[in-house]
N, C-alpha and C positions, 0 to 999 in steps of 0.2 A: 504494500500500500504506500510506501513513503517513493515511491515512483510517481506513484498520482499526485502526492503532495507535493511534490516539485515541480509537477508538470503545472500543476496550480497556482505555484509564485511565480513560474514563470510568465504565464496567462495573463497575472493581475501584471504585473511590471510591464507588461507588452505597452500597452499601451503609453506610456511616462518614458519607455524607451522610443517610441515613435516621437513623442515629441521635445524629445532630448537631441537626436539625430536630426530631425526635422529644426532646430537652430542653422545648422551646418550647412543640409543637403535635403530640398522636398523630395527630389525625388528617390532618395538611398532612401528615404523613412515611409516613404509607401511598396519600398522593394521589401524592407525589413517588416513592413507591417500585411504584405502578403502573402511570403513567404515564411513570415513566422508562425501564421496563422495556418498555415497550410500545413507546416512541420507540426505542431499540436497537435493539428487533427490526426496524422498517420501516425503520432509517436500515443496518444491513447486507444485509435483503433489497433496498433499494433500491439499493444499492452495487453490490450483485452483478447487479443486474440490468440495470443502467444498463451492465455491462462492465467497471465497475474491479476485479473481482475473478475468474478463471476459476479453474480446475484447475492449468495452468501457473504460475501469478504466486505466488510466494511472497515473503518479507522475515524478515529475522532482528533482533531486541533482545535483545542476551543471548543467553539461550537463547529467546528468545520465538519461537517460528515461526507465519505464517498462510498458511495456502492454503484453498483451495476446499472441502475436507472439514471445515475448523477452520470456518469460516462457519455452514455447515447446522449443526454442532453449536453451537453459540451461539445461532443463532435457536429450536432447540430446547428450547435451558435455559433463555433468556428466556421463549419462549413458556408455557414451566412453568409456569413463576415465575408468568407472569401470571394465569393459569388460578388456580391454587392463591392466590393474594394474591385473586382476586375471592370466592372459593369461601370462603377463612379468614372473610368480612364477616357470615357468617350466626351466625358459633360465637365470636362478639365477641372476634378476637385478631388480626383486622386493624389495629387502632389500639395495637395493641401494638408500637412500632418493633425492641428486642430480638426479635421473632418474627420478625419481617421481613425484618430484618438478616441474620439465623441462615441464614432458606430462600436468602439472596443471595449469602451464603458458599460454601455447597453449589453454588449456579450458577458461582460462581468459580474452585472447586474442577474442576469440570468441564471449565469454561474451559484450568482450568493444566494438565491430563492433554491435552488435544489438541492445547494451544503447545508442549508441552515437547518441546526435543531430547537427554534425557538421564534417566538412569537417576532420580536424587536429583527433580528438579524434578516427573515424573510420579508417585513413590510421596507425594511431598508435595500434592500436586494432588489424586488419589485417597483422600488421608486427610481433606483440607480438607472434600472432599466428602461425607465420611462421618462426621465428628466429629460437626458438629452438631445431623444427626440422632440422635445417643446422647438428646441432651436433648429437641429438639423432638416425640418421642417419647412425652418423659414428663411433658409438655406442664401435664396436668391431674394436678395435685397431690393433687384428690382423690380421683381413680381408682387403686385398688389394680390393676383389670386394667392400665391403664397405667403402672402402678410396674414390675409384674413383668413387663412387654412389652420395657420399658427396661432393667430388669435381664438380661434374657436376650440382648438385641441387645447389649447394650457386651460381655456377656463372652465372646461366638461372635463378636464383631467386632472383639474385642482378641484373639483366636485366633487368626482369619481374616486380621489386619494381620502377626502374626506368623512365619505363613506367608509368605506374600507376601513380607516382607521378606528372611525366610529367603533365600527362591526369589531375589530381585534378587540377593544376595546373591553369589549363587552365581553367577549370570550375569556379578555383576562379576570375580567372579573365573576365569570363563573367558574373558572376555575382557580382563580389566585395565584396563578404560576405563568410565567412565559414560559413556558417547557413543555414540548412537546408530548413525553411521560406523561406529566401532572394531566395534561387538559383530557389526553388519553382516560386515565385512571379516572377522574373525574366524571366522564361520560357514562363510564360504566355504574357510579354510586345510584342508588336509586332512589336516594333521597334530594339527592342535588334538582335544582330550579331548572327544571326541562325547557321551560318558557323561555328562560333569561337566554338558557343554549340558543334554542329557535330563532329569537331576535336578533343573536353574533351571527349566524349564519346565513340569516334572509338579508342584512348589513353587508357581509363580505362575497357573498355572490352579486350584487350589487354594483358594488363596486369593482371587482374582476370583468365583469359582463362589458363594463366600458371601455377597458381592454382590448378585449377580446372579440367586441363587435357585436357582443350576443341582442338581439331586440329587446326591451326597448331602449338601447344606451347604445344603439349602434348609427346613431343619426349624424355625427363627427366624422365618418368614415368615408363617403365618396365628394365630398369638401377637400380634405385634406389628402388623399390621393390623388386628387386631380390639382391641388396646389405645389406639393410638394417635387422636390427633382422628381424624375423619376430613379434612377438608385435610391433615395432614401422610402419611396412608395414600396419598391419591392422589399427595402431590407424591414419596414414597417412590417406590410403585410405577414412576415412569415418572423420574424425574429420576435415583434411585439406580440403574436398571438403564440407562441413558441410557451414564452415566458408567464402569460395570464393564462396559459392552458398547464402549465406546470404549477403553477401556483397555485390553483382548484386543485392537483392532483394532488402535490403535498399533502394538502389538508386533508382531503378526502380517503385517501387509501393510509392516512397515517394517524393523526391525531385525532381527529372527527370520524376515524372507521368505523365505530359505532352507530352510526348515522345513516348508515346504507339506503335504508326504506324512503327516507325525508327525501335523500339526495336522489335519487330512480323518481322522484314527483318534479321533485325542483326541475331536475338537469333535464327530463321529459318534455315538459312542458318549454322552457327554454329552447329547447332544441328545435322542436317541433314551428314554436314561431319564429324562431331565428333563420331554420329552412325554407318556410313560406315565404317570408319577407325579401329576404332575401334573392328568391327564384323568381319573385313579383316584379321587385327594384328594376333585375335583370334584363328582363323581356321589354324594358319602355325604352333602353339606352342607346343610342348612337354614338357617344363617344367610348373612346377606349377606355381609359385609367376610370372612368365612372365606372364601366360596363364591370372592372375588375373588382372593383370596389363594393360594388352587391353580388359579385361571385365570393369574395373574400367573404361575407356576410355569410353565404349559404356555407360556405365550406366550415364556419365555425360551428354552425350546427352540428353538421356532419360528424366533426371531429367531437364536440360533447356527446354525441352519441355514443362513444368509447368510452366515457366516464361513466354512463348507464351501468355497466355491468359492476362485476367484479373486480376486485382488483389481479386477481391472478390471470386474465383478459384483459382485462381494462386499460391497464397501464403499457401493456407491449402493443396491445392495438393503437392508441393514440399517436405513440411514439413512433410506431411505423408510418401511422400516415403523416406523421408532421414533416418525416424525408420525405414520402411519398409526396405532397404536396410543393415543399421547400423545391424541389426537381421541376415538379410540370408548374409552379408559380414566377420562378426565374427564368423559366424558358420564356414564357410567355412575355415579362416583364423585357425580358432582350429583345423580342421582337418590336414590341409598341415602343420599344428605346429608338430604332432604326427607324424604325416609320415617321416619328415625329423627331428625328432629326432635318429630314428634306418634307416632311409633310404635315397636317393637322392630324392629331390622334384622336382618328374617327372611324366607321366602318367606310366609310364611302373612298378614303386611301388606300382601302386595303384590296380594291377593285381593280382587275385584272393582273392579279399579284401573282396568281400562277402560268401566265406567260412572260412575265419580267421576270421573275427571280423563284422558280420552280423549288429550289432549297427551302426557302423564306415560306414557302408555298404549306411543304411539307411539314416543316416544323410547327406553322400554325395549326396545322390538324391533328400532328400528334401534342401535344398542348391543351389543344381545346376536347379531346374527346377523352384524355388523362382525367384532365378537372371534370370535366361529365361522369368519368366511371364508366368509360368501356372499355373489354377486354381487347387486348390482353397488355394491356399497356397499367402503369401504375397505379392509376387512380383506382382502375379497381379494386385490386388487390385490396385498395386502402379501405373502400369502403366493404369491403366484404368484413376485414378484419373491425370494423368498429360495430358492424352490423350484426356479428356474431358475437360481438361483448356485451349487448344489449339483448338478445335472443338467449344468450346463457343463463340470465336470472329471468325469460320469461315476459320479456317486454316486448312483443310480439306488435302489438300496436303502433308504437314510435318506431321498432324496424320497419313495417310496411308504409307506412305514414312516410316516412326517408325514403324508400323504395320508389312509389308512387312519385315524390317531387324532384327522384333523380333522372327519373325518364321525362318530366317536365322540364327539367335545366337542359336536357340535349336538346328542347327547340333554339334555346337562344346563343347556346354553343355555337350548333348549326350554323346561325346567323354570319358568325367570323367564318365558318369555313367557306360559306354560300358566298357573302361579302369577298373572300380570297380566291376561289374556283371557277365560281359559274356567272359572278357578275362581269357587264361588260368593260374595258380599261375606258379611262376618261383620257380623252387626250392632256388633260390639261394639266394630268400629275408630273411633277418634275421625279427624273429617276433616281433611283437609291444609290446607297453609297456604303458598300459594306467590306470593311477591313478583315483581313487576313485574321485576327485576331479574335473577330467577333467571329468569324464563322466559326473556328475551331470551338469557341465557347457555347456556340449554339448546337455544332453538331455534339460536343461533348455531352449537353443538358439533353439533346434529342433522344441519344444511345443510353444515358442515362434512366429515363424516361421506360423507353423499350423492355432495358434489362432489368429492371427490378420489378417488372411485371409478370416475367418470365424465371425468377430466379426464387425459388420456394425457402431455398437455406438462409436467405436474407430477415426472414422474419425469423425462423427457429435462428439464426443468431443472435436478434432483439430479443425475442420472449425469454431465452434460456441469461440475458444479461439484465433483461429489464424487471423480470418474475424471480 
């Protein structure tokens, strides 16, 4: 374990070394902050894989704790990170170290929500995480849409923290400990104030949901997508739902496991209007980063649908689909990058895109039918595995219910593929412009995409690390 402990000071230091270098040289401190970021990732998937790390083997510093579920989320936020730092190099704020610095925070933040054994350390973890998207947001000074994207997200997310805090709050005072243990042992007394419980926890799902995009707190969402860069919209979409999806799961498979029945009502019912909503938003949209931005919605559902179950389900299905999605979300975010480099990010640019650029073509279809949930590409997989986490304790309702609005979402999928296939070219689009660099990154996310649809050992490697 003292492997992973180091792998961990070195993670938090990344960043302070990025902007230590970044004095010097921007662009050696986005080399260091790519690259270093990258190395993390193979030197914990190599750890794990090699056997020094299972499901079983835990270690404490502090309150620091790692096991096998704290792993996969770290290679997750690294992998972000990386994605997003290659992705920032086309919109020149790569060589920016303060930019770099900022998204590596947010990964630490991350980080601190999945080590933490205590009430104080995870609401600070979770805030870390979310601070410095207020700014990286508002990124471009000279976008008024991104003034008021930023203005809208700090003041629902100085709300949203409010809550939350409220809710721990409460928590701590039904149980009288920040500790994990305690609240645990607590829940189980059957004399203890069940109500006071109910109240922390209808509080902190509350305030997570705003996070997370869940309805009704998910109305900050296609505002601030469509204001922000687009690298920070993708590393948003998938790093900040990453994190508020971890944060539910803490709690839930850990200190509050007692709670099971409540949370299969809560997370039900959530889900259920988060999917609709979301699939509804979808079908009225013509521009891109909108259109993405109430797929983001649906897909949260989706993924609380994994928290339905059990935990010995629950927890490896989620975390499968959060690669699973992280993969076909940056694909896609790459494309609508290219597009609205030379064009508006609309469907109506995306017209006659498969006789211009037949790759470009391709990859929006594997993308778009991924996020739908057709086989044999990733999204399936993903929804199968949340679907069978919810169907395992018998919740047969919200699976079919999710079933039912995932063949609904393939109309407005369609729409991008129809929009890119069969619509006719406008003469009036200026042509694309696509670097060497981006294509490897797009066919990398393409193949990426494909094989983890196809590769069955990818998940028994999660479940047997995340269970």
């Amino acid at each position: 374990m003292s492997s992973f402990i180091i792998l961990d000071c070195v993670f938090i230091l990344l960043p302070f070394l990025v902007l230590a270098i970044g004095l010097f040289s921007a662009r050696l401190s986005s080399t260091v902050a790519s690259a270093g970021s990258a190395a993390l990732f193979l030197l914990y998937a190599g750890f794990s894989l090699c056997g020094l790390e299972n499901a079983s083997l835990s270690a404490s510093l502090l309150t620091w704790h790692v096991n096998g579920f704290g792993i996969l989320i770290r290679e997750l936020l690294l992998l972000s990170f990386f994605f997003a730092s290659v992705f920032s190099g086309s919109y020149n704020l790569r060589n920016k170290p303060e930019f770099l610095a900022a998204m590596l925070f947010v990964a630490i933040g991350g980080m601190l929500v999945v080590s933490a054994s205590e009430l104080l350390s995870l609401f600070i973890g979770l805030e870390l995480a979310t601070m410095p998207m207020y700014f990286l947001v508002a990124w471009n000074k000279a976008s008024s849409r991104g003034s008021e994207a930023a203005l809208k997200y700090v003041l629902m997310g100085s709300i949203a923290t409010a809550v939350l805090l409220f809710g721990l709050s409460y928590l701590y005072g039904f149980a009288g400990s920040l500790s994990y243990a305690a609240i645990f042992n607590a829940t189980q007394d059957p004399g203890a104030n069940r109500n006071l419980l109910l109240v922390a926890v209808f509080f902190i799902v509350m305030g997570a949901g705003f996070k997370l995009t869940l309805f009704p707190f998910h109305t900050w969402a296609p505002d601030v997508y469509e204001g922000a860069p687009t690298p920070i919209t993708a590393y948003l979409s998938v790093t900040s739902k990453a994190v508020a999806l971890v944060f539910l799961g803490v709690l839930v498979y850990g200190p509050l496991a007692n709670l099971g029945p409540e949370f299969q009502i809560i997370f039900s019912a959530l889900a259920m209007a988060t999917i609709f909503i979301g699939n509804l938003g979808a079908l009225k949209q013509s521009r891109l980063r909108r259109f993405m931005a109430y797929s983001s919605i649906a897909q949260a559902g989706y993924i609380l649908v994994g928290l339905c179950g059990e935990a010995r389900l629950g927890a490896p299905s989620f975390v499968y689909y959060l690669f699973l999605y992280a993969f076909s979300n940056y694909l896609m975010f790459f494309l609508i990058g290219i597009i609205g480099k030379n064009r508006t990010e609309s469907f109506d640019s995306l017209k006659g895109l498969a006789k211009q650029s037949p790759l470009l073509a391709v990859l929006f279809a594997i993308a778009a039918f991924s996020l739908a949930g057709i086989p044999p590409l990733a999204g399936f997989i993903g929804k199968w595995m949340v679907f069978a986490s919810a169907a395992s304790v018998g919740n047969y309702v919200l699976v079919g219910f999710a079933a039912i609005n995932s063949v609904i979402a393939l109309y407005y999928y369609l729409q991008v593929i129809k929009a890119a296939w069969v619509a006719d070219c406008s003469e009036n689009l200026p042509p694309l412009r696509i670097y060497m660099w981006q294509k490897t990154m797009l066919v990398f996310l393409g193949l990426a995409v494909l094989f983890c649809g196809v590769a069955p050992w990818l998940h028994s490697y999660i479940y047997i690390l995340a269970w």
